[in-house]
N, C-alpha and C positions, 0 to 999 in steps of 0.2 A: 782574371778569369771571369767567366760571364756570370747570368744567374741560374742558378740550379734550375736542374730539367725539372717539367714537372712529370708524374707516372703515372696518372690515369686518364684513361680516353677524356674524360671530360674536360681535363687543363693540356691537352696536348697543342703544341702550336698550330700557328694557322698553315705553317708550310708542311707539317706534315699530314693535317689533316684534309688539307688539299690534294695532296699525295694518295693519300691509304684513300679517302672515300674514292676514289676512283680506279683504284687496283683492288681493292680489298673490299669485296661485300661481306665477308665477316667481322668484320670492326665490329659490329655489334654482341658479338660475344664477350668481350672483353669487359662489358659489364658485370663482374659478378653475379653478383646476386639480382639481377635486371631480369622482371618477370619473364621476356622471350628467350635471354638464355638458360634461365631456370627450366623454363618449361622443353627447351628442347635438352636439356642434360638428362633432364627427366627420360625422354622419347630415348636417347641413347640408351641412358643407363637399364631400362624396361625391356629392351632387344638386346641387349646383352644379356642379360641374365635370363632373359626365356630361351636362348640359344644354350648357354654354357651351365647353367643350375641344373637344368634339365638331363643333364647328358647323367646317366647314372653312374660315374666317375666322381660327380664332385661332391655332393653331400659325404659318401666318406673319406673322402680328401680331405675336405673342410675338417671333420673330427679328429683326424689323424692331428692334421696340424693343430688346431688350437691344443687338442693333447700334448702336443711337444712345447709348444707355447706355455701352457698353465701348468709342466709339471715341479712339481713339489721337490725335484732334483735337480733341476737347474746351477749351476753354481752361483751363489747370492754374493755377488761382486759388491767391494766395500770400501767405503773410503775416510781413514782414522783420522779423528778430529778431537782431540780432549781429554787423547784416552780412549773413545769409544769406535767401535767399526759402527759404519750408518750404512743402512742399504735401503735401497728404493727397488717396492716387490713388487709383481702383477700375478695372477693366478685367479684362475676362476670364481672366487670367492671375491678376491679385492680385486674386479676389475679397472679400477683408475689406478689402485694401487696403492700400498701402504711405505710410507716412511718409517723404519726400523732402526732399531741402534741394540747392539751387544757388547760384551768385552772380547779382548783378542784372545784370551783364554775360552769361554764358551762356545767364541766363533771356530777354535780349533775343533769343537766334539762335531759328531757327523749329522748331532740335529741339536743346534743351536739354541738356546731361548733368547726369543727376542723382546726387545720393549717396544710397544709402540709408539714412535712418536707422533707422527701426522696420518691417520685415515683419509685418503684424498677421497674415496667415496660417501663417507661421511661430511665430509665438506661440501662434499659437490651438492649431497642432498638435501643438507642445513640451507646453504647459502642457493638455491636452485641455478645454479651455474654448471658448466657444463667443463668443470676444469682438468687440463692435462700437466701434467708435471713437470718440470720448465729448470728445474735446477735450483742450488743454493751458493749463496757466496756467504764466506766465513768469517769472522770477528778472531783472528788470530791474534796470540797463540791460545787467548783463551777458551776459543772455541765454546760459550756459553750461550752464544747470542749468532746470527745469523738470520741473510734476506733470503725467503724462501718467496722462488716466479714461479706464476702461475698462468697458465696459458689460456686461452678461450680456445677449443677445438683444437688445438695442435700448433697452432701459427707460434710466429717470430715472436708477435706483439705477445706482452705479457704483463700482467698486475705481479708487484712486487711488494712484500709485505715483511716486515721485524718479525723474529720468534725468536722465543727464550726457550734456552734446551734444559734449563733447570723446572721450568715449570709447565716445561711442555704443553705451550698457547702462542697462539698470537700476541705481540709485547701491545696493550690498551695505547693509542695514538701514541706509536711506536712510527717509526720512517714508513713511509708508505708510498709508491708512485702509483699512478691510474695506468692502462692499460697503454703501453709503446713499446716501442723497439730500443728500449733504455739499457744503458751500461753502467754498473751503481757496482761499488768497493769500498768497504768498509779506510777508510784512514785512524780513526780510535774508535773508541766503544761511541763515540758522541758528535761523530761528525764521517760523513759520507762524500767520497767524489761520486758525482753524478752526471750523467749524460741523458735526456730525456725530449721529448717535445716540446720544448719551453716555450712552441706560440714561431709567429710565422719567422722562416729564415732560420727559425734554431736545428733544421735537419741538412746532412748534402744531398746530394741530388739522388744518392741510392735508397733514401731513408731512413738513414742512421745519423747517431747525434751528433754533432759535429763542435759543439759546445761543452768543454768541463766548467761543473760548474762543484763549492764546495758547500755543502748541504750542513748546518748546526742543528743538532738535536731542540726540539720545540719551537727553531723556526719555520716559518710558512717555506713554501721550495721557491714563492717569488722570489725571498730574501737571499736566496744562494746567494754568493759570490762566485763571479767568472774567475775558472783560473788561467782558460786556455781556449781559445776559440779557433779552429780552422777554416782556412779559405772554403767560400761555397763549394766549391769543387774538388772538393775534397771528399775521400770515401767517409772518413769516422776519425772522430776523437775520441778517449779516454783517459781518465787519472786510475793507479793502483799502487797501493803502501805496500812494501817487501817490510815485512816485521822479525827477518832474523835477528837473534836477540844479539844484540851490540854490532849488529849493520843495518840498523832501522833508517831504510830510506822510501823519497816517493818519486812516483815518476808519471810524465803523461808523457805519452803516444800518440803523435800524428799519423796517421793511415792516410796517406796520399793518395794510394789506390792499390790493389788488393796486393801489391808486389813492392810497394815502394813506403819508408816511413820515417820520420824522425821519432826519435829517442829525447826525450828533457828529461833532467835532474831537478829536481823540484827541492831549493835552500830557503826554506820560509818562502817568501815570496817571491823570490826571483826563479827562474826556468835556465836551465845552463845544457847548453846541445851539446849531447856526447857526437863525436864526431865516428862516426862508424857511415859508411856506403849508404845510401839511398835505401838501395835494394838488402842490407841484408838484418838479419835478426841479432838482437843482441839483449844480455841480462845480466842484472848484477848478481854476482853469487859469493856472500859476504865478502871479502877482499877483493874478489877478482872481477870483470868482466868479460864476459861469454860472447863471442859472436860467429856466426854460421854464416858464410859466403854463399851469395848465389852469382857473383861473377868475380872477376879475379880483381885482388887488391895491390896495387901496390906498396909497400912501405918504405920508403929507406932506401931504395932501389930491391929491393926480393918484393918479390912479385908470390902472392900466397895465392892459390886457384879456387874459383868457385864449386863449392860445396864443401869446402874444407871448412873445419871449426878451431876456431883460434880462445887462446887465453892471454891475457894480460892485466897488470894491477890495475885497478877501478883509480883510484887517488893516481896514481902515476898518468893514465891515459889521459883522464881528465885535466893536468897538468903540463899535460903537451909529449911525455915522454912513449915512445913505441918499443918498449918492449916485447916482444910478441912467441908465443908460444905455441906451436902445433899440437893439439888435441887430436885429429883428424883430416887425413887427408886420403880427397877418395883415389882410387882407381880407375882403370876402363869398366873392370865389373863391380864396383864398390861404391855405396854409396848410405850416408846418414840416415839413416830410420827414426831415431830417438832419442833423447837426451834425457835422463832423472838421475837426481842430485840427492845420494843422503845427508847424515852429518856431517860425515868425512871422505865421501865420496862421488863423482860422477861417472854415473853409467850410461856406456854408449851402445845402442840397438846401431847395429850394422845391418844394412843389406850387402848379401857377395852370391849375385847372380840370383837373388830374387829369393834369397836364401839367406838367417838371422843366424847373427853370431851378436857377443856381447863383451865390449871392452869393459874395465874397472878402471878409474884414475883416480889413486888419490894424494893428496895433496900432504909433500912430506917437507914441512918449512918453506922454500922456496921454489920446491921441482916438484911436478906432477910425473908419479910412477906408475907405469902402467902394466896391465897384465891381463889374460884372456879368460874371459870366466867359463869354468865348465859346463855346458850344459847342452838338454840333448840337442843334435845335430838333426831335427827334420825341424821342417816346416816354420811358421812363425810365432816368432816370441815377444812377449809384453812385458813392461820393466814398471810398476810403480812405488815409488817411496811412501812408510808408513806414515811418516812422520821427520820428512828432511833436514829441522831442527835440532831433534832429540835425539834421533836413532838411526840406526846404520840397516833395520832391516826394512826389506823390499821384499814387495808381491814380484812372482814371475810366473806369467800366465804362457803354457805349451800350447802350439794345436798344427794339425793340418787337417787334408780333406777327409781322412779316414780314419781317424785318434780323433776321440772326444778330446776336447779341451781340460788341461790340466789342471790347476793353483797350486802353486808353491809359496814355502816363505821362506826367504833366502838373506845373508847377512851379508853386507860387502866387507870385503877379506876374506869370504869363505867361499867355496862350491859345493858343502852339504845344501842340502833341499828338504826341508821339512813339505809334504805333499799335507795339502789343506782340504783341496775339493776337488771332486773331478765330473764332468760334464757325464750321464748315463748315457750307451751307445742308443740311439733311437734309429739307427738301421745296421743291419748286418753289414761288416763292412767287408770281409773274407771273400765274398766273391768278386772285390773291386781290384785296381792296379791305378798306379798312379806314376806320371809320367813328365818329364817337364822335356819340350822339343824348342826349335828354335825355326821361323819362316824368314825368309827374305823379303826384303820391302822393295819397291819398286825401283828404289833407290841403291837398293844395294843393301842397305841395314839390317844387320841381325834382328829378328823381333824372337824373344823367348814365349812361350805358353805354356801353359801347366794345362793336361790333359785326364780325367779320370772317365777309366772304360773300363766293362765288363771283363771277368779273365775268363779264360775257356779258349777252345778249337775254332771256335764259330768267328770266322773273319769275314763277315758277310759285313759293310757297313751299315751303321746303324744312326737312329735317333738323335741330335749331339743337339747342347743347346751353347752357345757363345757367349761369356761375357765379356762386356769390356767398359771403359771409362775413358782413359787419355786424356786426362785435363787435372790444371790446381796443384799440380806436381805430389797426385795423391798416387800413394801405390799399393797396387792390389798385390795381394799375398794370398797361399793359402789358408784356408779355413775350414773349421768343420759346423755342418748343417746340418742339421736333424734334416729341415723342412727342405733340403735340397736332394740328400738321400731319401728321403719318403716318397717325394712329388716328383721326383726323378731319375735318379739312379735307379730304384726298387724299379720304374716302370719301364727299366730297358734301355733308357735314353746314357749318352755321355756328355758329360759334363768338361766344358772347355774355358779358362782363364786368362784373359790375352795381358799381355805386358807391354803396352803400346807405346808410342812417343806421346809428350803430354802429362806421362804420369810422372813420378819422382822417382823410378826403383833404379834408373841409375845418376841417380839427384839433378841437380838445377841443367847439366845440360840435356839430357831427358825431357826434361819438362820443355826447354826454351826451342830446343826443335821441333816443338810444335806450337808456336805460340804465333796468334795472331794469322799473319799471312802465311804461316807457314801449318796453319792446322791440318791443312789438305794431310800431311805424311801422317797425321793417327789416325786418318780414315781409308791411307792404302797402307799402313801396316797390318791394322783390322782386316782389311780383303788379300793381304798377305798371308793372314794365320789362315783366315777359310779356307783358298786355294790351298793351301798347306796339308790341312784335313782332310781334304778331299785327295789331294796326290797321296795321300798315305792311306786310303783306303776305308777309313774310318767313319768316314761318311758321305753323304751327296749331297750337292745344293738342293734337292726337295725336301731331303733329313734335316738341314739345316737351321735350326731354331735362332736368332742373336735378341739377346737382354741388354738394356740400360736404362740408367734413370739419370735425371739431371741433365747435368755435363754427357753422360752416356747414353741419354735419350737423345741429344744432337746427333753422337756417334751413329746412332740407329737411326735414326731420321735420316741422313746423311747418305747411308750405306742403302736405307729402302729407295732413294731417288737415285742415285748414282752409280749402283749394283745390283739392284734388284735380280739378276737373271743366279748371283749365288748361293740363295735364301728363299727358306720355303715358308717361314714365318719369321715374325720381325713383334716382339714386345718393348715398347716404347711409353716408359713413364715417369711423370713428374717431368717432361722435358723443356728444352729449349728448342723452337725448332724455327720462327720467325726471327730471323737474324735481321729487318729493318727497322723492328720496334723492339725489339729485347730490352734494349737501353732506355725505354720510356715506362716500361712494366715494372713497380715493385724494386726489389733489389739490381735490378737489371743493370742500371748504371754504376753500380762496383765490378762487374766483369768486363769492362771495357779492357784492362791491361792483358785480358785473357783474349777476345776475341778480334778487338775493335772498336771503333767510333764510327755507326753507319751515316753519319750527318758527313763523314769527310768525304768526300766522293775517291777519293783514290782508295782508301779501307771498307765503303763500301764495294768497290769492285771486287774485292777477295773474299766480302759475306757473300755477296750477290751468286759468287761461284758455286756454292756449298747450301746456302740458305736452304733447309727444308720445304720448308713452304713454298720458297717462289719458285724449286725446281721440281713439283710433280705436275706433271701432265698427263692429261685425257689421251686413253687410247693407248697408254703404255700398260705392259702386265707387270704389276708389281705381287709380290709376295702379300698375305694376308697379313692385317695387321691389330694390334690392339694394344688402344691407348689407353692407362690407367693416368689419374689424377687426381686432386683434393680441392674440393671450394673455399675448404682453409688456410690452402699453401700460401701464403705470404709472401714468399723468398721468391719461385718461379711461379707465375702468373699462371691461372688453369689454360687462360686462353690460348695459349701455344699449343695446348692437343687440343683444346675444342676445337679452333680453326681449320687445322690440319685435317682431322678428321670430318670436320663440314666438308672442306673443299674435296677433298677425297671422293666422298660420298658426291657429293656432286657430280663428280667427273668419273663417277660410274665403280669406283675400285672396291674391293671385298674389306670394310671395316668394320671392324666392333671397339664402342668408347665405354669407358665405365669412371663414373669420377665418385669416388668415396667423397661423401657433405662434411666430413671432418677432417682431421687428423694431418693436419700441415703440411710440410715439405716431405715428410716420412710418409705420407699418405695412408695414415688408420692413424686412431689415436689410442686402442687397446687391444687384448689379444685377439676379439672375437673378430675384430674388422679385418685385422692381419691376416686370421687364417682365411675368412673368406675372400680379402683379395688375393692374396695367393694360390688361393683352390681357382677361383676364377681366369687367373695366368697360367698355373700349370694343366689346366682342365682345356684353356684353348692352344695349347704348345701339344699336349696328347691329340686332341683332336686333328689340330692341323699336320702334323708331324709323322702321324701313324705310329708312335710308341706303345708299347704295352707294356704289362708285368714280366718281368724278368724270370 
C-alpha cells in the first residue's frame, strides 16, 4: 500500500493540486480558519441572519425551542456503572452541562436527587477552555476510576484525562493524552491500550490512530509499548479488555476500512486471528462468540446469509471446530436493529418493515431458547443492559412520532414493565395522523416512508418537509420531536421520513444496493417518495421542503442538482457535497468503502455523475437553499458547503449560508446554539414553503 494521503490543502499532492487550481477557484476556502475564508463566512453568516432573525417568526421559535431543549422534564437517560445511574445534563443553568450520578432506587422517584460529579461549566470557567463533553470510558467492573474526553468546540479531537468517582477530581498526574482523535481502554486499573498521535506515520490516511500502543501507569506515553500496528492504509486500529468475570479477555481490531476488519485475541503477547469474514462483526460474550453477517458465509457447505447473526463456542472456533448456531436470520422485511446482552441473556431489537419487535435468547447449558418479548407494538424501541455482568435487568426506551418517548425497566424472562420516565408532550399531538406508504423506485423497488399530516376535511395539499439519509447502513425510524412538532407540524407543515436504499432497515442488502457505484438508487428512491407525495395529493414540488446532514446533505445536494424542478426548498447541513476531494478532507478517506476512491479514474466516473459540486450550473433554476455548518466539524470538512454555496452564489442562484464557529459534526455545542440553528432552518422552510400555524 502506498503512503497515507495527506487532508489539508496545504500537503495535498502536486497532481491534485494541479487539478483543483484550475477547476476550483474555491480551494481557498478550505482553509479554516484562513483570514479570507473567515471573513467571507462572516459576510455569509451577517445575510443570513438579517434575512431569517428578522422575520418575526424566529425569535419566538428560538424560545420555543431552547424551552423544549432546557426543560427540567426531559427524561435523564443513564448509564449504571458501580452501582450508580451517571447521567450527563444540559438545561439553562448548566449550559455545557453537568455530569451526575444517582442510585437506581432514587432515579426510580419522579425527581431524583442527584450528586454532582463533574460541572463542565465550571471547568470550562476555571480552566478558560471552551469544553464540550466528549464521553467516558470505564475501569470495569469496578467502575471507580475512569477517562473522562473532553472536546474543544464540539470536534472529534479531544483531551482525555483520569478521574476518580470516589473523590470526585481529576486523578493528580493520573493517564492523561493532549488533544487528538485517540482511542484509549482501560486493560487494568494501571495500564491503558492506547491509540493516539504518536508523531509522524502513527495516524492512517483518515486521521485516526492506526497504532496500539500499551500505556503503564507513571510511564512517560513515549515508553508505550506497540501491541499492534496497522498498514498506512488502513482506516483505524484499536486495543479493548472484555473483563467479564472468569472470561477476562483482550482484543485489538484492525478496521481496514469502514466495512471491513480483522478481529485478534490477544494471549500475553502473542495476537491469534479469529477467523470470521473480512466484512462481518463479531464479540466474545463469555463462552461464546457472536457474529453478524453482512454477506453470506459459507461453512461446511451451509451456506448462512448475510445479515443473519450466528453463535458458536469461542474455545471451540478458535480451535478450528464450526459449530454454528442461528440467533438470527433475516427476512425480505426483517432485519437486525440491535443486539444487548444481560447476565443471562441476549436481546434482539428487530426491524419487520421498519417496525421493532424484541427477541430474548437465553442460554440453557448448551442451547440458546428463544421467545418474543412482549411489548408495545408502535413505533421504535431501545434495548440497554444495566449491568450485563450482574443483572438481568434492562432499560427499554418506547417512542414514535406522536408518543413522547417512554423508559422502562424490564427484566429478561419477564414482560412486566416497570415505567421509570416519560418524555412531557411539547405539542398537541391529537390533531395529527400518522401513516407509513410505500413509492416505487425507478427500478422497480419497493421504497417505504413514514408520513405525519394533519387530520381533518381539508385535502388541499400542504407544506411537507422530507427527510432522508441513505448511507452507513444507518436506519431511520420513528421518533418523537418536541422541536419537530413546534417548528413544524404546530405550523401546518407534514412531516415525511424516507426509508431509502443505503440505509440498514432492511440490513446489509439494503445498505449494499446502494453502495458506491451503485449510490445513484438512494437518490431515485428519494425522488421516488417525492413523486409519491405529490401523486397522492399531499403535497406539490413548490410545498416541497427536503432535510439532510452528513451522508444526507450528499442526498440533498444530489437531488438540488439532479431534480431540482421537485423541490421548492432544499436544507443542506454538515454535508458532503465535493466528491473529488472528499477523500483528501479530514476524515474523508474512511468513506472511501461507502463512496469511492476518486484518484481511480473508473470510481471517479460514478462520483463525477452525482458530485454536487461539479454538477450545478449557471442558468439553471434550482430551488432555494440553505447550508448550515461548524468551523469545528472535524469529521466533514466546512468547506464542502462553503464551496458549494460560493459557487452558487456565483452563478447567480438564491442561497443563504450559516456556519455555527463551534459545535463539531453536530453543529452547536449547547442548547442555546441548537435552538438558534434550528429556529434559523425552520424560519427559512416557513418562509420559503408558505407554511403557517395550524
Amino acid at each position: 500500500m502506498g503512503a497515507p494521503r495527506r487532508r489539508d490543502t496545504d500537503e495535498v499532492s502536486m497532481q491534485h493540486e494541479s487539478r483543483d487550481e484550475h477547476d476550483d477557484p474555491w480551494l481557498w476556502l478550505e482553509a479554516v480558519d484562513g483570514e479570507p475564508a473567515r471573513a467571507w463566512v462572516h459576510a455569509r453568516n451577517a445575510a443570513t441572519e438579517a434575512e431569517l432573525e428578522s422575520d418575526p417568526r424566529f425569535a419566538p421559535l428560538r424560545e420555543r425551542l431552547k424551552g423544549i431543549l432546557d426543560s427540567s422534564d426531559k427524561i435523564p437517560y443513564v448509564g449504571v456503572h458501580g452501582g450508580w445511574c451517571y447521567n450527563f445534563w444540559r438545561d439553562a443553568i448548566h449550559v455545557r452541562g453537568m455530569w451526575r450520578r444517582t442510585t437506581l432506587d432514587e432515579y426510580r422517584k419522579p425527581a431524583p436527587a442527584w450528586e454532582t460529579v463533574l460541572d463542565l461549566d465550571a471547568l470550562a470557567r476555571a480552566e478558560n477552555e471552551n469544553w464540550v463533553w466528549a464521553g467516558v470510558s470505564w475501569l470495569e467492573p469496578q467502575a471507580d476510576r475512569c477517562l473522562v474526553s473532553l472536546s474543544r468546540g464540539g470536534g472529534d479531537a479531544r483531551v482525555v484525562r483520569e478521574f476518580d468517582l470516589a473523590t470526585l477530581a481529576f486523578v493528580p498526574d493520573g493517564f492523561s493524552l493532549p488533544e487528538a482523535k485517540s482511542d484509549v481502554s482501560w486493560i487494568d486499573r494501571d495500564t491503558l491500550f492506547v491509540g493516539t498521535d504518536f508523531g509522524p506515520g502513527s495516524l492512517g490516511e483518515s486521521g485516526y490512530p492506526r497504532i496500539v500502543k500499551e500505556w503503564k501507569r507513571g510511564a512517560p506515553l513515549a515508553a508505550a509499548t506497540t501491541v499492534y500496528e496497522a498498514a498506512p492504509g488502513d482506516m483505524a486500529a484499536s486495543g479493548y479488555q472484555d473483563n467479564s468475570p472468569g472470561w477476562e479477555r483482550a482484543f485489538v481490531l484492525r478496521q481496514i476500512d469502514f466495512y471491513t476488519s480483522e478481529l485478534f485475541w490477544r494471549r500475553g503477547n502473542q495476537l491469534q486471528r479469529i477467523d470470521k469474514p473480512l466484512d462481518a462483526n463479531a464479540f466474545a460474550l463469555r463462552d461464546q462468540l457472536i457474529v453478524e453477517l453482512r454477506s453470506d458465509w459459507t461453512i461446511d457447505g451451509v451456506t448462512y446469509p448475510q445479515g443473519a447473526l450466528l453463535a458458536t463456542g469461542f474455545d471451540d472456533f478458535l480451535a478450528g471446530r464450526r459449530a454454528v448456531e442461528v440467533l438470527f436470520a433475516p427476512t425480505p422485511t426483517t432485519s437486525l436493529d440491535g443486539v444487548a446482552a444481560t447476565r443471562t441473556s441476549l436481546l434482539l431489537t428487530v426491524l419487520d418493515n421498519v417496525k421493532n419487535r424484541i427477541t430474548e435468547l437465553r442460554r440453557d447449558g448448551k442451547r440458546w431458547i428463544r421467545r418474543e418479548v412482549a411489548v408495545p407494538g408502535i413505533g421504535s424501541l431501545g434495548v440497554s443492559a444495566l449491568d450485563s455482568d450482574n443483572s438481568d435487568d434492562y432499560f427499554l426506551t418506547v417512542t414514535d412520532f406522536l408518543h413522547p418517548t417512554t423508559l422502562y425497566l424490564m427484566r429478561a424472562g419477564s414482560d412486566e414493565r416497570e415505567p421509570l420516565k416519560a418524555m412531557p408532550a411539547f405539542f398537541e399531538s391529537a390533531p395529527y395522523d400518522v401513516a407509513q406508504h410505500t413509492a416505487t423506485s425507478g427500478d422497480g423497488t419497493p421504497v417505504p416512508y413514514f408520513v405525519v399530516t394533519g387530520k381533518g376535511a381539508n385535502n388541499a395539499p400542504a407544506p411537507a418537509l422530507l427527510y432522508g439519509y441513505g448511507g452507513f447502513e444507518v436506519s431511520l425510524k420513528p421518533f418523537y420531536s418536541g422541536m419537530t412538532g413546534a417548528a413544524w407540524l404546530e405550523q401546518g407543515g407534514a412531516y415525511v421520513l424516507a426509508n431509502i436504499r443505503g440505509g440498514g432497515e432492511f440490513g446489509p442488502r439494503w445498505h449494499q444496493a446502494a453502495l458506491r457505484q451503485h449510490r445513484q438508487r438512494a437518490f431515485d428512491d428519494f425522488y421516488a417518495v417525492a413523486q409519491d407525495l405529490v401523486g397522492r395529493g399531499l403535497t406539490t414540488p413548490q410545498q416541497l421542503g427536503i432535510m439532510g446532514g452528513s451522508n444526507g446533505g450528499l442526498l440533498v445536494g444530489a437531488a438540488l442538482t439532479q431534480r431540482p424542478e421537485l423541490f421548492g426548498a432544499v436544507v443542506c447541513q454538515v454535508p458532503l457535497l465535493d466528491m473529488q476531494r472528499y477523500h483528501l478532507l479530514l476524515a474523508g478517506a474512511s468513506w472511501m468503502g461507502e463512496y469511492g476512491d476518486p484518484d481511480q479514474p473508473e470510481e471517479w466516473t460514478w462520483l463525477a455523475r452525482y458530485s454536487p459540486y461539479h454538477n450545478v450550473r449557471p442558468g439553471q433554476r434550482y430551488p432555494r437553499v440553505l447550508f448550515t455548518s461548524s468551523t469545528r466539524d472535524d469529521r466533514v470538512h466546512p468547506a464542502h458547503a462553503r464551496k458549494m454555496a460560493a459557487r452558487m452564489l456565483d452563478q447567480g442562484h438564491d442561497v443563504l449560508y450559516w456556519e455555527n464557529t463551534e459545535g463539531g459534526h453536530a453543529g452547536a455545542a449547547d442548547n442555546a446554539q441548537i435552538a438558534r440553528m434550528q429556529a434559523l432552518t425552520y424560519t427559512f422552510l416557513l418562509r420559503t414553503l408558505g407554511a403557517h400555524s395550524a
